[in-house]
C-alpha positions as CSV (number, residue, x, y, z in Angstrom):
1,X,46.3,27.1,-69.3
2,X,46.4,23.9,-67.2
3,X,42.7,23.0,-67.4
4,X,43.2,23.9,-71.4
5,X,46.3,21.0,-71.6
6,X,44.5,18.9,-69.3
7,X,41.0,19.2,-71.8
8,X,43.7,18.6,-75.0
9,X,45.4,15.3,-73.2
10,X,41.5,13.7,-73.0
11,X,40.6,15.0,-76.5
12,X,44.0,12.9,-77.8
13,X,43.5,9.9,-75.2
14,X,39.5,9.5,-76.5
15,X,41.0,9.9,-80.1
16,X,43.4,6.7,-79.8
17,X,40.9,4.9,-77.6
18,X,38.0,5.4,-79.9
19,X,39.3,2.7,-82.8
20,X,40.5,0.0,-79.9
21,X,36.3,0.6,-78.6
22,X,35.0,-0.2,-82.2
23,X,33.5,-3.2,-82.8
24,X,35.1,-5.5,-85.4
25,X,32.9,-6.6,-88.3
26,X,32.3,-9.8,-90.0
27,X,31.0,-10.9,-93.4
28,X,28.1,-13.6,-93.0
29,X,28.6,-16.5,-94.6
30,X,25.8,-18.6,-97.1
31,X,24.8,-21.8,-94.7
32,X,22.0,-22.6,-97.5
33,X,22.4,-26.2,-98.0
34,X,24.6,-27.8,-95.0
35,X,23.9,-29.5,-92.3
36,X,24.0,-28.2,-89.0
37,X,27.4,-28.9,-87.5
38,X,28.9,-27.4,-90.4
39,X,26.9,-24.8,-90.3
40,X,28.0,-24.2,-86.6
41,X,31.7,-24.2,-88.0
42,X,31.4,-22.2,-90.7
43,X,30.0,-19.7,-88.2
44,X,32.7,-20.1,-85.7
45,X,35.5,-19.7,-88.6
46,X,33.4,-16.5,-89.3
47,X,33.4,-15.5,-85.6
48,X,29.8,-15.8,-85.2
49,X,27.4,-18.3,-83.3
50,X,24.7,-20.5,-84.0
51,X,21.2,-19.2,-82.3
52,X,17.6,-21.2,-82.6
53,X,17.0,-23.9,-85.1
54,X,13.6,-24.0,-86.4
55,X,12.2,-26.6,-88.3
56,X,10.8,-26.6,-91.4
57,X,9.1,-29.7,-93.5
58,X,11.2,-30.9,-96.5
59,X,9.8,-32.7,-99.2
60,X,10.8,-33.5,-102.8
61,X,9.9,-29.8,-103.9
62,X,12.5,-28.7,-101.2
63,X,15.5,-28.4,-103.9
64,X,18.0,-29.0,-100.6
65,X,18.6,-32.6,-99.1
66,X,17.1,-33.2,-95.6
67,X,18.3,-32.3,-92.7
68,X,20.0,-29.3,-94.2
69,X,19.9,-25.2,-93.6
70,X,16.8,-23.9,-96.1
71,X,17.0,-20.0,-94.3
72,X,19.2,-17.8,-92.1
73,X,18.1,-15.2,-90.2
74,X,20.6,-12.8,-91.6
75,X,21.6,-12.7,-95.3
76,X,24.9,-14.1,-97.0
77,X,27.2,-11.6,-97.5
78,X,25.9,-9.6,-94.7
79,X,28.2,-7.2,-92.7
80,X,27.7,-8.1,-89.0
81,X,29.5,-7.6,-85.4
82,X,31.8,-10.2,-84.4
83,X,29.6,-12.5,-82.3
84,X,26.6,-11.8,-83.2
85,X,24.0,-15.3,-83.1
86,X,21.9,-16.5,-86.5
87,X,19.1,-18.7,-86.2
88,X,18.4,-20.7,-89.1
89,X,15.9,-23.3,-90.6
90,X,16.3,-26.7,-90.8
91,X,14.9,-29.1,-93.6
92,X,13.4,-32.0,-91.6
93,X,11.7,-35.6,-92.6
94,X,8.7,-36.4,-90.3
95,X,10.5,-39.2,-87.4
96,X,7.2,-39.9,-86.1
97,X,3.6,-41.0,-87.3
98,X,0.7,-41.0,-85.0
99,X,-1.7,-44.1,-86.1
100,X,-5.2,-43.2,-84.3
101,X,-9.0,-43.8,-83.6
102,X,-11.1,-43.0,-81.2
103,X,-10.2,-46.0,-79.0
104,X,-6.3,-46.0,-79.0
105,X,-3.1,-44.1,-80.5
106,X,0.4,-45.5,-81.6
107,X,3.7,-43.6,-81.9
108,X,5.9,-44.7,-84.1
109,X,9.3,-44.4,-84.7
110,X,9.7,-44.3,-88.5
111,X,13.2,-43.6,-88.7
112,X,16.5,-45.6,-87.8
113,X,17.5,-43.3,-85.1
114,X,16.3,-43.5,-81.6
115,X,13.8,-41.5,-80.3
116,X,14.3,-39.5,-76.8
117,X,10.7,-39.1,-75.4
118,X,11.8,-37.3,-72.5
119,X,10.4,-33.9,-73.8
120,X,8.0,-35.0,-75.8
121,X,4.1,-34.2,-74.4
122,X,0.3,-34.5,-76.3
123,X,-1.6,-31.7,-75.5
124,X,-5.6,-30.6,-77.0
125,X,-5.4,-27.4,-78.2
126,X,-8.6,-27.3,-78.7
127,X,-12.4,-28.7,-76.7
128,X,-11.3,-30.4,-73.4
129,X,-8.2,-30.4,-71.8
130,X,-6.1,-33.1,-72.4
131,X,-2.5,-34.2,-72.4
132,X,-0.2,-37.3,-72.2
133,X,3.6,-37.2,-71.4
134,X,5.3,-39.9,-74.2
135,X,7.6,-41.0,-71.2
136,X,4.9,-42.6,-69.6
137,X,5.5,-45.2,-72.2
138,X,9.4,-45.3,-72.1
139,X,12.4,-43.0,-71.9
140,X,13.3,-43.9,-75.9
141,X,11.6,-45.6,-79.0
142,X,14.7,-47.9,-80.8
143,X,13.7,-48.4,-84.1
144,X,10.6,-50.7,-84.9
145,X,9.5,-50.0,-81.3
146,X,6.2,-47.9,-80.7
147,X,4.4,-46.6,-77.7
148,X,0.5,-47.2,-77.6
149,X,-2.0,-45.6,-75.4
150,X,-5.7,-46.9,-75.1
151,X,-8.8,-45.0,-73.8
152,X,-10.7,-48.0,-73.4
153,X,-10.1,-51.6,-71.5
154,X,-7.6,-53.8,-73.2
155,X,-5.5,-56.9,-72.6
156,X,-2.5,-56.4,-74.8
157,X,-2.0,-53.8,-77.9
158,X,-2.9,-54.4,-80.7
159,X,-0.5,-55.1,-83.9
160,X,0.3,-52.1,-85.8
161,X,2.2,-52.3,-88.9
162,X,5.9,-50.6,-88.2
163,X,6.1,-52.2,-84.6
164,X,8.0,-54.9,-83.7
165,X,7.9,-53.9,-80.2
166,X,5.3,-51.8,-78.4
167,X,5.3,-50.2,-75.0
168,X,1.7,-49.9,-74.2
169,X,-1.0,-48.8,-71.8
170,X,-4.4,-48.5,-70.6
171,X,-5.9,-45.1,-68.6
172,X,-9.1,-44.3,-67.4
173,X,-7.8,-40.8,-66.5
174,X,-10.1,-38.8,-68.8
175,X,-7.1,-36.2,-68.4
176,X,-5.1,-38.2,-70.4
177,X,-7.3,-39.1,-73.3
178,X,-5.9,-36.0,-75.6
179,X,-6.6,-37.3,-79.0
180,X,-10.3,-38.7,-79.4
181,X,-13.5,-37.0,-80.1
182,X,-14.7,-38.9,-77.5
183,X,-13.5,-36.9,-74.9
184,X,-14.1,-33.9,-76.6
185,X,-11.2,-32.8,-78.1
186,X,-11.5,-30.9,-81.5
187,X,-7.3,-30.9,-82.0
188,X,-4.1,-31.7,-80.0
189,X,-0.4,-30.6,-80.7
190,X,2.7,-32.9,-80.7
191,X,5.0,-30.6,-78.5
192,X,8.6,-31.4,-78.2
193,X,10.7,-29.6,-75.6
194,X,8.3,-26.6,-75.3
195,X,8.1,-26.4,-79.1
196,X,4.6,-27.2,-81.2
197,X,5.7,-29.5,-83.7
198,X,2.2,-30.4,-85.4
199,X,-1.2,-29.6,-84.7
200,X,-3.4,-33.1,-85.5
201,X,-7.2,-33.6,-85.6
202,X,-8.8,-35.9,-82.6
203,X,-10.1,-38.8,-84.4
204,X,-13.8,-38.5,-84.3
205,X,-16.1,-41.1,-82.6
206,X,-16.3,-44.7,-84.6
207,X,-13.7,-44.2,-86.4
208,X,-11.8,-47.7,-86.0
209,X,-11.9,-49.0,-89.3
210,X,-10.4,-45.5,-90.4
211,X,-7.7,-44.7,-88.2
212,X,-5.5,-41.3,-88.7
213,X,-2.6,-40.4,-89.2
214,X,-0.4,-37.4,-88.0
215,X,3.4,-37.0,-88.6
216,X,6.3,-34.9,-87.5
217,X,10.1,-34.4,-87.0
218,X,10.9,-34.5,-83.0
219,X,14.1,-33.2,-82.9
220,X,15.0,-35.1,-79.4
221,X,16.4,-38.0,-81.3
222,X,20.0,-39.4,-81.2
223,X,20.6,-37.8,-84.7
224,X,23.4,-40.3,-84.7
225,X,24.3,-39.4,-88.5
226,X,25.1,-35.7,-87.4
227,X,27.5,-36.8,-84.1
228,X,30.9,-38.4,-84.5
229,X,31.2,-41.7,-82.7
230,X,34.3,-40.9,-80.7
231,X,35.8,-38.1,-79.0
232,X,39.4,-37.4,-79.7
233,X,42.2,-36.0,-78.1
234,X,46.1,-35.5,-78.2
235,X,48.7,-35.3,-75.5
236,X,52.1,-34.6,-73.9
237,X,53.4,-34.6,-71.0
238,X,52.5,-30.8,-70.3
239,X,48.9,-30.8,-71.7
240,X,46.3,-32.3,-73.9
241,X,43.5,-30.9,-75.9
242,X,40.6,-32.7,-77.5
243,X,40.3,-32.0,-80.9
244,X,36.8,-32.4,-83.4
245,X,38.5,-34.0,-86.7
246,X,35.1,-34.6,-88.2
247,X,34.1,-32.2,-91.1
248,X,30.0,-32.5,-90.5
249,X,29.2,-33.9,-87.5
250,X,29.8,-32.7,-83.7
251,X,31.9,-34.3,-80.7
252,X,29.7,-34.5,-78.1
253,X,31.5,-33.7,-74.8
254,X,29.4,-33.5,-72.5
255,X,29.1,-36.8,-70.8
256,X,33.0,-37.0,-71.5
257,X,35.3,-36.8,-67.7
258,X,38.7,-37.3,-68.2
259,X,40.4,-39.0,-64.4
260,X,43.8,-38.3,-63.5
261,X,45.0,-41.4,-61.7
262,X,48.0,-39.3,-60.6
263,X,49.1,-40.1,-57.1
264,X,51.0,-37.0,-56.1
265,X,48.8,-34.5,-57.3
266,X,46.8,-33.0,-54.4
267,X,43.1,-34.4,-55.6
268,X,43.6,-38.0,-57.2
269,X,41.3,-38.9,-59.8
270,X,39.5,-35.7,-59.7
271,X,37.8,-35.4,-63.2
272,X,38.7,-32.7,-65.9
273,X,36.4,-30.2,-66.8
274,X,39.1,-27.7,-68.3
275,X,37.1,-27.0,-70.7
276,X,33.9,-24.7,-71.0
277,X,30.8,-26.5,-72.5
278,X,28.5,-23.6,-72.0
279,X,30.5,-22.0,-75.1
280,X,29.8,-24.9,-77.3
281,X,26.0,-25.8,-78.1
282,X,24.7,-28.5,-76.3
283,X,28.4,-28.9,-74.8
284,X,29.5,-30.5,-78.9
285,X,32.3,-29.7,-80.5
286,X,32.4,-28.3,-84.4
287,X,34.7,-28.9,-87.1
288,X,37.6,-26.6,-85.8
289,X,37.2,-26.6,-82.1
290,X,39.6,-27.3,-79.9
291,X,39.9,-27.0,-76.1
292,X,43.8,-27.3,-74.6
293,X,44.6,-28.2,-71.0
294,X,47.8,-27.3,-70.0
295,X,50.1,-27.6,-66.6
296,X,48.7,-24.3,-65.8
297,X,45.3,-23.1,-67.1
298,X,42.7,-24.0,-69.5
299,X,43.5,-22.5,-73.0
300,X,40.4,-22.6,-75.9
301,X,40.8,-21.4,-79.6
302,X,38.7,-21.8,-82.8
C-alpha cells in the first residue's frame, strides 16, 4: 500500500512537472529585406538569435537594397524553440577591386568606409603555394588609400586610378608572390577572417598592358552606416543602464569602460563591466537592448 501511494505521488509530481519542462515555442519572423541590426532585433523581440552571416553578391537583379537579408536559414512563419540561432544571407557590394599583372597588384578600397586588413590574407589555391597577409601593407585602407605589392624591383608604386595614397612594397620572397603566372600560380582566393571571399585568376605572364581585375565584399570594414555614433545611457543615483535608441544600427560596447571616480568605494576607478558582451554579437547592442547596473547586481532584459 505504501510503495502503491508512494508510485501515485511520482505519477502526479511528473504530471505537473512535465508542462514547466516543455520548451516554449516561438513564431520566426520574415528578415527578407533589412539590414542586419534590425534583423538582430527583430530576432531578439522574437526570443531568438542571430547565428552566421553569409554573404551573397547583390546586383541590380537582386530586387532587395544592398547590405540587406536575401535568405534565412529557417522560414517566416516557422514554429521554433525559444533561442534557437538563424543564420542568414547578406546582400553585399564588392569593397574591394584587385588591379593586377604579372609584375604587381593593388588593393583598393572602393568604398567610403574603412577597410580592416587585419584578417584579410591572399592565398593560391591552385599551382604553387603562395600567400600575402594585407597587413603587411597597413592595419586599414581609409578611403582613396590602396595597398600595392610588386614581384619585381621598383622605386616607388606606380599610379593607379582610385588611389590617392598607396602603401606599397617590394618582395623577392617567391612565397609571397600569390597572384602571377610567373610564379606558377593557376588561381588565388581573397580570404577574409578564415572565409573565401573570391577565387581570382593569377594574371598570366606579359600581361602589363592588360591588367585584371578581381572584386569582393570584405566584411572587416568599419560598416560605419550600420553602427550608431554614440553609446547611450541613463542614470540615478541607484543605477544606470545603457540603452540602444537606434532603430537600424548597433551600439557598439565593447571598447566602452565606464570609471567610478568614487572615493569611498573599496576599488576607486575600477571600470564597469556589469554587463555581459558575450550575449550580444560582437559585444553591440540591437534596437531594444538594454543592460541595467544597479547598487546590487547586474540586471539585463530585451
Amino acid at each position: 500500500m505504501k510503495i502503491g501511494f508512494i508510485g501515485l505521488l511520482l505519477f502526479v509530481c511528473l504530471i505537473l512537472v512535465m508542462p514547466l519542462l516543455a520548451q516554449e515555442m516561438v513564431i520566426v519572423p520574415n528578415l527578407s529585406g533589412l539590414n542586419v541590426p534590425q534583423a538582430a532585433a527583430e530576432l531578439n523581440r522574437a526570443g531568438l538569435r542571430l547565428g552566421n552571416q553569409s554573404v551573397v553578391g547583390w546586383g541590380a537583379s537582386s530586387g532587395l537594397s544592398p547590405n540587406t537579408i536575401s535568405t534565412q536559414s529557417v522560414a517566416a512563419g516557422s514554429s521554433v524553440e525559444a533561442g534557437a540561432t538563424l543564420d542568414v544571407a547578406v546582400l553585399r557590394s564588392p569593397n574591394v577591386a584587385l588591379i593586377y599583372d604579372d609584375n604587381d597588384l593593388t588593393a583598393v578600397n572602393i568604398t567610403t568606409d574603412t577597410l580592416n586588413l587585419t584578417g584579410l590574407t591572399f592565398t593560391s589555391v591552385e599551382g604553387t603555394t603562395a600567400s600575402f597577409a594585407a597587413a603587411r601593407w597597413a592595419g586599414t585602407l581609409g578611403t582613396g588609400e590602396c595597398g600595392q605589392i610588386w614581384s619585381v624591383s621598383r622605386n616607388e608604386p606606380k599610379d593607379v586610378e582610385g588611389c590617392d595614397s598607396t602603401h606599397w612594397l617590394t618582395t623577392n620572397n617567391l612565397e609571397e608572390h600569390f597572384w602571377t603566372a610567373v610564379n606558377g600560380v593557376v588561381r588565388f582566393n581573397i580570404m577574409d577572417n578564415g572565409v573565401e571571399r573570391a577565387v581570382c585568376d593569377a594574371a598570366p605572364s606579359g600581361s602589363q598592358d592588360h591588367p585584371l581585375r578581381c572584386e569582393a565584399y570584405v566584411a572587416g570594414s568599419d560598416a560605419s552606416s550600420e553602427v550608431a555614433p554614440y553609446v547611450y545611457f541613463a542614470y540615478t543615483t541607484q543605477a544606470f543602464a545603457l540603452i540602444n535608441k537606434s532603430s537600424d544600427k548597433w551600439m557598439p560596447t565593447g571598447q566602452t569602460t565606464i570609471l567610478s571616480h568614487n572615493a569611498g568605494v573599496s576599488r576607486p576607478r575600477c571600470g564597469c563591466s556589469c554587463w555581459r558582451p558575450h550575449i550580444f554579437r560582437k559585444s553591440e547592442y540591437r534596437r531594444g537592448h538594454h543592460a541595467a547596473c544597479t547598487r546590487t547586481v547586474p540586471i539585463l532584459d530585451k
